[in-house]
VOGU-3710 file (C-alpha; in Angstrom, 3 decimals, decimal comma):
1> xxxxxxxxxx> 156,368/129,698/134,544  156,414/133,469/134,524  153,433/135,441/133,347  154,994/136,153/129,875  155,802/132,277/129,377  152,096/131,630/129,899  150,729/134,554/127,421  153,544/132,853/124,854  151,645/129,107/125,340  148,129/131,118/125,213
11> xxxxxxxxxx> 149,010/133,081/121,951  150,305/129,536/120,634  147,213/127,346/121,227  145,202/129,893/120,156  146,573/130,288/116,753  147,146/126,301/116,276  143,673/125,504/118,066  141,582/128,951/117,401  141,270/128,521/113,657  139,917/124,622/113,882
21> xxxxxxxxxx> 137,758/125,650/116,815  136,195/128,836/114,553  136,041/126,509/111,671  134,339/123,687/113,661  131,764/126,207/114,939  130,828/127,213/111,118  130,419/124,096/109,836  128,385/123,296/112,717  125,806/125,885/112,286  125,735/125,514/108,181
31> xxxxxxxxxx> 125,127/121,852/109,166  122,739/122,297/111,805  121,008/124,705/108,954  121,337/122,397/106,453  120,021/119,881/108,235  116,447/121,611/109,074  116,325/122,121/105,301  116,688/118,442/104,351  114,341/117,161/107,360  111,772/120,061/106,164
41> xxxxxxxxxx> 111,950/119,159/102,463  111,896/115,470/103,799  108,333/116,141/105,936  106,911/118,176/102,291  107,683/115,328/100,180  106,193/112,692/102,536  103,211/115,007/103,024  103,014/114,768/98,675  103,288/111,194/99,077  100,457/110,503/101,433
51> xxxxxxxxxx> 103,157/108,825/103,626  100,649/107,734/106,962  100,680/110,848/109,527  102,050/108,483/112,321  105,315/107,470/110,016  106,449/111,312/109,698  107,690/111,903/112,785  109,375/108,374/113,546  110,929/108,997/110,098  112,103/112,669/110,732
61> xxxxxxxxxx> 113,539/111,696/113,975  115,380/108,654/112,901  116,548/110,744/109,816  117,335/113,564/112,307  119,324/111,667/114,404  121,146/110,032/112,140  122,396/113,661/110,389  123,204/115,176/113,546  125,326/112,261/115,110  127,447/112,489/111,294
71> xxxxxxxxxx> 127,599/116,114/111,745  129,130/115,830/115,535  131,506/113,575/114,428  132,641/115,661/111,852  132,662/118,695/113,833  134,961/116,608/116,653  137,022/115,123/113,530  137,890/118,837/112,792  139,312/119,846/116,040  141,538/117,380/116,222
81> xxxxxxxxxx> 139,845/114,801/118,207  140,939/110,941/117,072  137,507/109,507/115,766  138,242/105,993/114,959  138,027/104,565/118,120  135,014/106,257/118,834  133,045/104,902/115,760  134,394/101,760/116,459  132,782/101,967/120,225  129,623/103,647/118,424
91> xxxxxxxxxx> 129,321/100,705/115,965  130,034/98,084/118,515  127,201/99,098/120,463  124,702/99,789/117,793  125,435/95,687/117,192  124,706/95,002/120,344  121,592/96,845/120,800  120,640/96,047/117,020  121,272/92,339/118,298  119,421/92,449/121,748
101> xxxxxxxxxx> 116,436/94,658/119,705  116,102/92,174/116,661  112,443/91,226/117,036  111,453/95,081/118,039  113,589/96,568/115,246  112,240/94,005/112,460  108,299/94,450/113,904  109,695/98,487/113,219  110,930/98,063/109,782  107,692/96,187/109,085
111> xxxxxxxxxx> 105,266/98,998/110,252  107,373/101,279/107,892  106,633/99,284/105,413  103,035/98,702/105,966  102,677/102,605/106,320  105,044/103,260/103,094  103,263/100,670/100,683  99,805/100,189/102,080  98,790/96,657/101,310  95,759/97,817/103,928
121> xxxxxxxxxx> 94,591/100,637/105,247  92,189/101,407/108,310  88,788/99,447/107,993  90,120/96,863/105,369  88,930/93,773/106,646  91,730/90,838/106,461  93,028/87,608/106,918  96,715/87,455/108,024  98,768/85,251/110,335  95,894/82,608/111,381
131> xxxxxxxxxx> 93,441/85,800/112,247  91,014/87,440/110,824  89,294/90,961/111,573  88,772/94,137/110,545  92,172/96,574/110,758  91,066/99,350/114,008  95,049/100,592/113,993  98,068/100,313/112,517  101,015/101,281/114,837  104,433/101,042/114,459
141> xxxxxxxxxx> 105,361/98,011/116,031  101,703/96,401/115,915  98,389/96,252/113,572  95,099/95,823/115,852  92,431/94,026/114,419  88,771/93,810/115,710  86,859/90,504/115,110  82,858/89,785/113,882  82,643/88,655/117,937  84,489/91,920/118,858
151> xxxxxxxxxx> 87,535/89,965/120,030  90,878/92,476/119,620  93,826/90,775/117,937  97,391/92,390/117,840  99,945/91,375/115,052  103,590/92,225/115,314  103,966/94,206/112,098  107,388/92,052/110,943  105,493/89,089/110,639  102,912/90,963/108,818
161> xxxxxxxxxx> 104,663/92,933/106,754  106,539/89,369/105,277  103,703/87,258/105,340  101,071/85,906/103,327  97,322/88,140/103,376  93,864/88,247/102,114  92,537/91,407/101,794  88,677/91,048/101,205  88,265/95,358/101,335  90,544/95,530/98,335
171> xxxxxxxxxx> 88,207/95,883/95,864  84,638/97,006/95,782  83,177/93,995/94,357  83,265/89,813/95,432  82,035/87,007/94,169  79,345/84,957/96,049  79,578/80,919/95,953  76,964/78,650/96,568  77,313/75,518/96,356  73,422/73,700/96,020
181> xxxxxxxxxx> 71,855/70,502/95,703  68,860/69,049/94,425  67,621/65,231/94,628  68,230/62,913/91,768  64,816/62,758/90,155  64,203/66,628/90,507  63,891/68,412/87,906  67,239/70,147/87,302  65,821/73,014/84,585  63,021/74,183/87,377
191> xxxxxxxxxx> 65,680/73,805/89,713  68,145/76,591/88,158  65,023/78,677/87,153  63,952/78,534/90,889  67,299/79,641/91,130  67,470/82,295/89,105  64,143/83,896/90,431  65,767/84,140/93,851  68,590/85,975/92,215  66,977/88,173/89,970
201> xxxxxxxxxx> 64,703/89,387/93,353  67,492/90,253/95,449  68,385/93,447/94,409  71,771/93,277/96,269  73,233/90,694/93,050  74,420/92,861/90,283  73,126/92,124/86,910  76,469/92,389/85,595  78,759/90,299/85,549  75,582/88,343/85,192
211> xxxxxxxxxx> 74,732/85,201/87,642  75,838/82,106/86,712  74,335/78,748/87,921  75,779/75,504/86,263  75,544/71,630/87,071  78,645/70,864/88,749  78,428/67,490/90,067  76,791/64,275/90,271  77,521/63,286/93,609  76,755/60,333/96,017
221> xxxxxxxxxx> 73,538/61,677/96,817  72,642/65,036/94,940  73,375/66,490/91,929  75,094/69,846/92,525  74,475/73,215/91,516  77,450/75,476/91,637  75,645/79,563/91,598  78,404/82,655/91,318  77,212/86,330/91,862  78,719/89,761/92,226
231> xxxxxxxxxx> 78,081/91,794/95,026  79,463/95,111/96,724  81,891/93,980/98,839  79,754/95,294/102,395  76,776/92,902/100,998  78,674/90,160/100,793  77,499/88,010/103,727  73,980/89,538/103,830  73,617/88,151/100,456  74,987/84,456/101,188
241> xxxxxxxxxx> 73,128/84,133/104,155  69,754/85,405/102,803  70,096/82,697/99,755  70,622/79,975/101,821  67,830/80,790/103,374  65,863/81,246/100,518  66,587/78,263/99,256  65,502/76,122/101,863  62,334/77,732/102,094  61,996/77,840/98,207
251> xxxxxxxxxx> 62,921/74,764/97,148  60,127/73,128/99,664  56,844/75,003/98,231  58,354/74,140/94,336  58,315/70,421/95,235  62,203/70,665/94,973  64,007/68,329/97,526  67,076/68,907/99,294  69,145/65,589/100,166  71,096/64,433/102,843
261> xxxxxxxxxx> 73,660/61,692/102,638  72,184/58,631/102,506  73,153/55,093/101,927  71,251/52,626/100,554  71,484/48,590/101,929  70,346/45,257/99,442  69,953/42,115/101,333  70,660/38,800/99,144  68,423/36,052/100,183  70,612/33,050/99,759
271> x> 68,794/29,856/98,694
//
């Protein structure tokens, strides 16, 4: 091939192949620019949102990466480059991985969710999965709680996120429930005034909604007093523990008794 037979096939690919390639190189940078629009508006309206701070930048990568791997094929698809196979080879594999990464991507998709629709937040003390704790972290993949003995529990956030919880942090009130009992022969209208004098000094119970102490039972060997109060939430188990203490001590210096199971035996003298 003589030198003018190889500036012929050189002026030929370049006006078949120049064009696409110029073309392909514009729509590459629009997109590129494009792109960094969308991912900034993206990280604004997130920011609006209150979307968690560690989301943002699994979300603008993922979101990234998914643009710019739509753009390259696109870019290849206009030079002439046969795509299908690829994205069939692409897809294939993101099965594969999606398949071998099930539990990882699902505990993912869960910590988005968490993050996205806050059911708790940082300090919320909860019951979830068979634990319960006080929520140190939430991560991605994992929540870490911290236990009363200062125990650390991790949860994988896909079990979490589809679960069943108890929130206790929720809201800034909770009810208190006592359960007390008195013996049968005591008298029951000291009894809930006693009562009542214990709540009334505990400055902790809120007057409103106001205390409520009601016979609830006659049982085998008490009768029952069931007391509800209203607390803040953070006094919640200052409040029930003081009372039961109260109580005991209380009820002895009123001449109140407090049973314990008993049975009683009759013997039949047969004549």
């Amino acid at each position: 091939m003589d030198a003018n037979e190889i500036m012929d096939s050189a002026t030929e690919i370049a006006l078949v192949y120049g064009p696409k390639l110029i073309a392909a190189i514009v729509v590459w940078i629009i997109g590129s620019w494009i792109i960094k629009l969308v991912l900034s508006g993206l990280n604004k309206l997130m920011t609006k949102s209150n979307v968690d701070a560690s989301l943002k930048p699994f979300l603008n990568s993922l979101i990234g990466m998914i643009l710019k791997v739509m753009l390259g094929i696109s870019v290849l698809g206009m030079l002439g480059i046969e795509m299908t196979s690829f994205v069939a080879i692409l897809a294939a594999a993101g099965l594969a991985v999606g398949m071998a990464l099930s539990g990882t991507l699902q505990n993912f998709a869960g910590g988005v969710m968490i993050l996205l629709f806050k059911p708790f937040k940082v300090g919320d003390f909860i019951d979830a999965q068979g634990h319960a704790g006080t929520v140190r972290e939430i991560q991605i993949f994992n929540t870490i709680l911290k236990t009363g003995d200062n125990k650390t529990i991790i949860l994988p956030n896909g079990g979490l996120s589809t679960g069943s919880m108890t929130n206790f942090s929720t809201e800034e009130k909770r009810r208190v429930d006592w359960t007390i009992g008195i013996a049968y022969g005591d008298d029951v209208d000291k009894a809930r005034a006693v009562i009542k004098q214990m709540c009334d000094a505990d400055a902790r119970i809120l007057k409103d909604p106001e205390v409520v102490i009601v016979v609830s039972a006659l049982a085998d060997s008490s009768v029952n007093f069931t007391v509800r109060a209203w607390v803040q939430a953070p006094d919640y188990w200052g409040v029930f523990f003081a009372m039961n203490e109260n109580v005991y001590k209380t009820f002895a210096n009123e001449g109140l008794s407090i049973p314990f199971p008993q049975m009683d035996v009759h013997v039949h003298k047969q004549g």
